[in-house]
C-alpha positions as CSV (number, residue, x, y, z in Angstrom):
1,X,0.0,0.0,0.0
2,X,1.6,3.6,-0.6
3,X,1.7,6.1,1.9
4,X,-0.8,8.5,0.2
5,X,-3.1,5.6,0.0
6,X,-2.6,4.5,3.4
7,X,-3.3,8.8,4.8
8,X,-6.5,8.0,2.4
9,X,-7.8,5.2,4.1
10,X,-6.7,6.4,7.3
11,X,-9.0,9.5,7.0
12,X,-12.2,7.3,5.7
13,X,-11.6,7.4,2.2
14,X,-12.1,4.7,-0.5
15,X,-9.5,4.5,-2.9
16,X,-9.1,2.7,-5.9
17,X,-6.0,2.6,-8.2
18,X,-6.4,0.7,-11.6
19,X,-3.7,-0.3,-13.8
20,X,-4.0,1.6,-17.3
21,X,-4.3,-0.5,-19.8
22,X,-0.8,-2.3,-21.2
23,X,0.3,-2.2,-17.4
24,X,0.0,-4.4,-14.3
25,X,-2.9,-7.3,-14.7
26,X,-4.4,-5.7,-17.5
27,X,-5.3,-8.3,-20.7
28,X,-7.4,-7.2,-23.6
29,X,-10.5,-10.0,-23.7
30,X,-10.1,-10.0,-27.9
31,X,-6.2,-10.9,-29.4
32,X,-7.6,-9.3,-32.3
33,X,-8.5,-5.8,-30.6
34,X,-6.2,-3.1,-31.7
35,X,-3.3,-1.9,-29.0
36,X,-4.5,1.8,-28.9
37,X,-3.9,4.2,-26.2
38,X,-5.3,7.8,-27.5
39,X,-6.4,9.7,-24.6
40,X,-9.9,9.2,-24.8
41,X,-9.7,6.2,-25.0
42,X,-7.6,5.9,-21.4
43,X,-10.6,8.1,-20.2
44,X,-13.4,5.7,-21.6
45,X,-11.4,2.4,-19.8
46,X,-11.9,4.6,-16.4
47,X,-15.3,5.6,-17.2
48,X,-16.0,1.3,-18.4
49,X,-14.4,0.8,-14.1
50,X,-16.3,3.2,-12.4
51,X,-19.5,1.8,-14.3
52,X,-18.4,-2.2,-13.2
53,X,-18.4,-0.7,-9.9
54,X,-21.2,0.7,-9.7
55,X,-19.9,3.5,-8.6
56,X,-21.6,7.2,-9.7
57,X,-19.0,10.0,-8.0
58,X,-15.3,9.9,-7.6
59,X,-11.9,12.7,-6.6
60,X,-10.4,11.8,-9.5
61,X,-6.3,12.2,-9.4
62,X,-3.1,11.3,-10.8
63,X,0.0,12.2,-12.7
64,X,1.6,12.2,-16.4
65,X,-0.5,9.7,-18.2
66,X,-3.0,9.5,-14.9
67,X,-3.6,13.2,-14.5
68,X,-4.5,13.8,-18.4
69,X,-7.0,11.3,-17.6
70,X,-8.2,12.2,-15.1
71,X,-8.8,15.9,-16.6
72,X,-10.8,13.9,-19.4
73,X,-13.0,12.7,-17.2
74,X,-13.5,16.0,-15.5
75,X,-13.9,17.2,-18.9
76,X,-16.2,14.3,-20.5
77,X,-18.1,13.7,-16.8
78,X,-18.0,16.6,-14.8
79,X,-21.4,14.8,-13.1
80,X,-19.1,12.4,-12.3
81,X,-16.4,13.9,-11.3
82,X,-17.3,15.5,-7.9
83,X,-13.2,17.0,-7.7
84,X,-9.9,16.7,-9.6
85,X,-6.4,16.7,-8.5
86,X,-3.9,16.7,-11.3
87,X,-0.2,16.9,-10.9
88,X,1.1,19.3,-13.9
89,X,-2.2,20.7,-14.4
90,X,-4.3,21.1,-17.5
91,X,-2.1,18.2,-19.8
92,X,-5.4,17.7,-22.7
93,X,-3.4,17.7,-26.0
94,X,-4.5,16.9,-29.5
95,X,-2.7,15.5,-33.0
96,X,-2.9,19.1,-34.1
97,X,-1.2,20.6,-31.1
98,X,1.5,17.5,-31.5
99,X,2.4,18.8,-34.9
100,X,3.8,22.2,-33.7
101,X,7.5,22.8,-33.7
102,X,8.8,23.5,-30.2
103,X,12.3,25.6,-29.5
104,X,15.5,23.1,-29.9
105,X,15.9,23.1,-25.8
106,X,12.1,21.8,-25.6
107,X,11.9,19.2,-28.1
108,X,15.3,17.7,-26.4
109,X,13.2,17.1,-23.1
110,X,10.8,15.2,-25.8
111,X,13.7,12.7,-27.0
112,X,12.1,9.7,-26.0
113,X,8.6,10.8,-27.6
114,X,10.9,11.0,-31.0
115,X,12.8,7.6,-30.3
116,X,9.7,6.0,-29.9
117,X,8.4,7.0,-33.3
118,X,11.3,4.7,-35.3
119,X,11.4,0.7,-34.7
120,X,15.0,0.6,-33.3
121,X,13.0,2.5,-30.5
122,X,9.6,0.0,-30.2
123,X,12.3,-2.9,-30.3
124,X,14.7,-0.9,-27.8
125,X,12.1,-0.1,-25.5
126,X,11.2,-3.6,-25.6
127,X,14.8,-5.1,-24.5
128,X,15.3,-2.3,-22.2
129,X,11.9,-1.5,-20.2
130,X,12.9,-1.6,-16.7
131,X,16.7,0.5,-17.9
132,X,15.2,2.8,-19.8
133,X,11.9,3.4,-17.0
134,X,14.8,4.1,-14.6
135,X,16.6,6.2,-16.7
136,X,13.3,8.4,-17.0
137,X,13.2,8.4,-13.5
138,X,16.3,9.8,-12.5
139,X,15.8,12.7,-15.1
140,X,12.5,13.4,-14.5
141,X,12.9,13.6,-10.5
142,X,16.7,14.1,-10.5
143,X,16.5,15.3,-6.6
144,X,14.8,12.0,-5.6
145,X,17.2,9.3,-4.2
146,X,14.9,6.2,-4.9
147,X,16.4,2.6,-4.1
148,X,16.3,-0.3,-6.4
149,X,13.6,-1.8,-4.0
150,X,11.4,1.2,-4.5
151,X,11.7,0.9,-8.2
152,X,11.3,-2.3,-8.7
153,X,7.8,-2.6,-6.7
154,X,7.1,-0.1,-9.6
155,X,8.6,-1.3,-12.5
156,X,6.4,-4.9,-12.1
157,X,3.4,-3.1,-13.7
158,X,6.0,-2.7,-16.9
159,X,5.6,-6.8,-17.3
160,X,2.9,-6.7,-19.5
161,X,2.6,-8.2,-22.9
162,X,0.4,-5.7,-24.2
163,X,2.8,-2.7,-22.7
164,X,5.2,-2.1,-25.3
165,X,2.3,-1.6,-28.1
166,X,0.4,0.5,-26.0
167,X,3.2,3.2,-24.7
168,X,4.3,2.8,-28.7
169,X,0.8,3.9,-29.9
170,X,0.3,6.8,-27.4
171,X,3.2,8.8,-28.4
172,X,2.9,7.7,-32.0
173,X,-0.7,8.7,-32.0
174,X,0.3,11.9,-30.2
175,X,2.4,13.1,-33.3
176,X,0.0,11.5,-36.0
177,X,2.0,8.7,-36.4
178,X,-1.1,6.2,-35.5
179,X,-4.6,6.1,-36.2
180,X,-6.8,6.6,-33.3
181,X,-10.5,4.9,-33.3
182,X,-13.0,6.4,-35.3
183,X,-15.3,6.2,-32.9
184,X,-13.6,8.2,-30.5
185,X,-13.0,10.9,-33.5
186,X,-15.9,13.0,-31.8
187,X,-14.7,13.0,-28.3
188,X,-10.8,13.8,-29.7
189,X,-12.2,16.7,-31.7
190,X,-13.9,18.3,-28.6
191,X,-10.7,17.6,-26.2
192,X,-8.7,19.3,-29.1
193,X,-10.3,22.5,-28.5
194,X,-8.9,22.1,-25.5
195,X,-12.4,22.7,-22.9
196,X,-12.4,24.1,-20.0
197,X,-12.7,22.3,-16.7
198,X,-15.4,23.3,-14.1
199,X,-15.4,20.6,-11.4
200,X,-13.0,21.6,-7.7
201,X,-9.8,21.3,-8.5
202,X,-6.1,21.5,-7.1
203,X,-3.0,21.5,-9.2
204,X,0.1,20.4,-7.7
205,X,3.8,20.6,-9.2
206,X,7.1,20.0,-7.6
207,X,9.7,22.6,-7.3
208,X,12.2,20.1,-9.3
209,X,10.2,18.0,-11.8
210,X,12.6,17.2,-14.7
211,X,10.0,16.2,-17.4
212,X,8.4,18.5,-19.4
213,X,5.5,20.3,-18.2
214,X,4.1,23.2,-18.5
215,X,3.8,26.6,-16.1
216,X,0.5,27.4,-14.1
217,X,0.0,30.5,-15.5
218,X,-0.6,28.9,-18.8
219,X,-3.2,26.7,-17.8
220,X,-4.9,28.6,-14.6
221,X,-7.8,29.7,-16.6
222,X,-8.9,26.3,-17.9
223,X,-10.1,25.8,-14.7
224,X,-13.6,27.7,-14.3
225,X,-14.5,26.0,-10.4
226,X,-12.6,26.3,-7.4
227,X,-9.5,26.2,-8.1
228,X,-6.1,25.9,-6.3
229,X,-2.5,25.3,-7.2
230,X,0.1,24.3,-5.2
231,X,4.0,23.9,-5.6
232,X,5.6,21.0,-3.5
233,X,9.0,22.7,-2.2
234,X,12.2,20.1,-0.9
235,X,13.5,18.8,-4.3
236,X,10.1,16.8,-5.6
237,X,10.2,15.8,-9.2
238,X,7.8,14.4,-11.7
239,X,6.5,11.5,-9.7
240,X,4.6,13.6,-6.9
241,X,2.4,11.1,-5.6
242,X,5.3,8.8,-4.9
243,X,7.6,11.3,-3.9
244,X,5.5,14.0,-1.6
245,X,2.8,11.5,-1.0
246,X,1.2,13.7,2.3
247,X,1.0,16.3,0.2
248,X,-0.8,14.4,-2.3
249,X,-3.1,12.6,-0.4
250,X,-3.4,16.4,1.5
251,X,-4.7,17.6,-1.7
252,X,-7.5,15.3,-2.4
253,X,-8.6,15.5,1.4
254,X,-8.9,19.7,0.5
255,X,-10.4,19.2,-2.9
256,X,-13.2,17.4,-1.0
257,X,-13.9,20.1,1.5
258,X,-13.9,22.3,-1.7
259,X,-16.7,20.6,-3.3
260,X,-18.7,20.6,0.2
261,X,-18.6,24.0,0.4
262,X,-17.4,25.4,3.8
263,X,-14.5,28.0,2.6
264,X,-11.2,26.3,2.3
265,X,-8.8,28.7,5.1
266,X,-5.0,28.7,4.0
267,X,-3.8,27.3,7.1
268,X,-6.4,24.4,6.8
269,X,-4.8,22.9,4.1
270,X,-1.1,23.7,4.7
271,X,0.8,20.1,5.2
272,X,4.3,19.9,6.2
273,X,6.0,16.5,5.5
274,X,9.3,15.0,6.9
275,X,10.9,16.1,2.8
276,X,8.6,18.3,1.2
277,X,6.1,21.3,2.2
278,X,3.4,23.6,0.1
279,X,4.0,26.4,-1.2
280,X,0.7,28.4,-2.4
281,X,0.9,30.1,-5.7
282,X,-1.0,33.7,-5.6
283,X,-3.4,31.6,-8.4
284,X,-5.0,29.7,-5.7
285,X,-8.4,30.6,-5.1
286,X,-10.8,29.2,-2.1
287,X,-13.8,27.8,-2.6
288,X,-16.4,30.0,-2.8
């Protein structure tokens, strides 16, 4: 169980992590089904959970791959969605916006994206998962001292025989590389104008997150309901929940009280852990 779980439960909460699909336990139920892993697609496997469980509202939150999700769902199923914490923010992308040339230093953070487009990089991903996760790792939360134990309990959910097609066809799918579904063309062409989210939400980034990601002030006014952002100070990189996991767990405990109602007081929701603490941006905004 990880610690931000473990605050979760503490506190009352039910929490439920699924594997995305390609990772962990996952198996598709037809050979024949194509490997795809376009972003709506992620959100309607969430959406297909929620439903087996019979489960109507959620706090939806999560990071990288897990917060663009879970900003889908707040985006497709804001009825659903009763609050949001996303790590990086606002991370709802499209094909088009995948085309578009970045500065030399930027599309350098993007190498693997570009890797990944080629077969040497599908077959070197393949003979080098766990290395090449790791590397990732270190340069995406280059302040974080993991230990091999730490990654490995991890790096299991890479043992998948569907993973290597899946993580191949989101990035290829990001830059047009790959067809999506048709019948998610709909859904893609609405998340492409890039909608606004209304539901509670907090934002979270850590002061030294080494993947690319982009600054609050560009994304601040996607977010139309109460709204907060928070940077994690004491060296926390891209893997927040893991690495600040009070402060993550802190997060979705405030984004609840948000979407109750009573007004959210600063020193409420300030959490101060044994290697990280909040810092408020002057974005955040209490609920009203």
């Amino acid at each position: 169980m990880s610690l931000s779980v473990k605050r979760l439960t503490e506190a009352g909460y039910r929490v439920l992590v699924p594997y995305l699909r390609g990772h962990g336990e996952t198996v598709f139920r037809d050979a024949n089904t194509a490997r795809n892993a376009q972003q709506s697609v992620l959100a309607a496997d969430a959406i297909a959970f929620l439903d087996a469980l019979a489960i109507e509202g959620v706090i939806v939150a999560g990071f990288d791959w897990g917060a663009r999700t879970a900003d889908i769902l707040a985006v497709l199923h804001p009825e659903r969605t009763i609050g949001l914490v996303s790590v990086s923010g606002y991370l709802i992308g499209s094909q088009a916006a995948g085309t578009v040339p970045l500065p030399p230093a930027a599309e350098l953070q993007w190498w693997y994206q570009y890797y990944f487009a080629t077969e040497r990089g599908r077959a070197g991903y393949d003979r080098y998962r766990r290395d090449f996760a790791k590397l990732v790792w270190r340069l995406a939360s280059p302040k974080w001292a993991f230990d091999d134990t730490t990654f490995d309990a991890s790096a299991v959910a890479l043992d998948n025989a569907d993973h290597v097609e899946i993580v191949i066809h989101n990035y290829r799918w990001r830059l047009g590389l790959a067809d999506g579904d048709p019948r998610y063309a709909e859904v893609e062409d609405r998340l492409a104008g890039t909608p606004t989210i209304s539901v509670p939400t907090i934002t979270l980034e850590g002061d030294a997150n080494g993947a690319p990601h982009p600054d609050a002030s560009a994304y601040a006014a996607k977010f139309t309901g109460p709204y907060a952002h928070r940077v994690i100070t004491g060296g926390i990189g891209h893997n927040l929940p893991q690495e600040a996991p009070d402060a993550f767990a802190q997060a979705i405990i405030d984004v609840d009280k948000m979407r109750r109602g009573p007004r959210l007081e600063p020193m409420d929701a300030v959490h101060q852990a044994k290697s990280s603490s909040i810092r408020y941006s002057t974005s955040e905004q209490p609920a009203q």
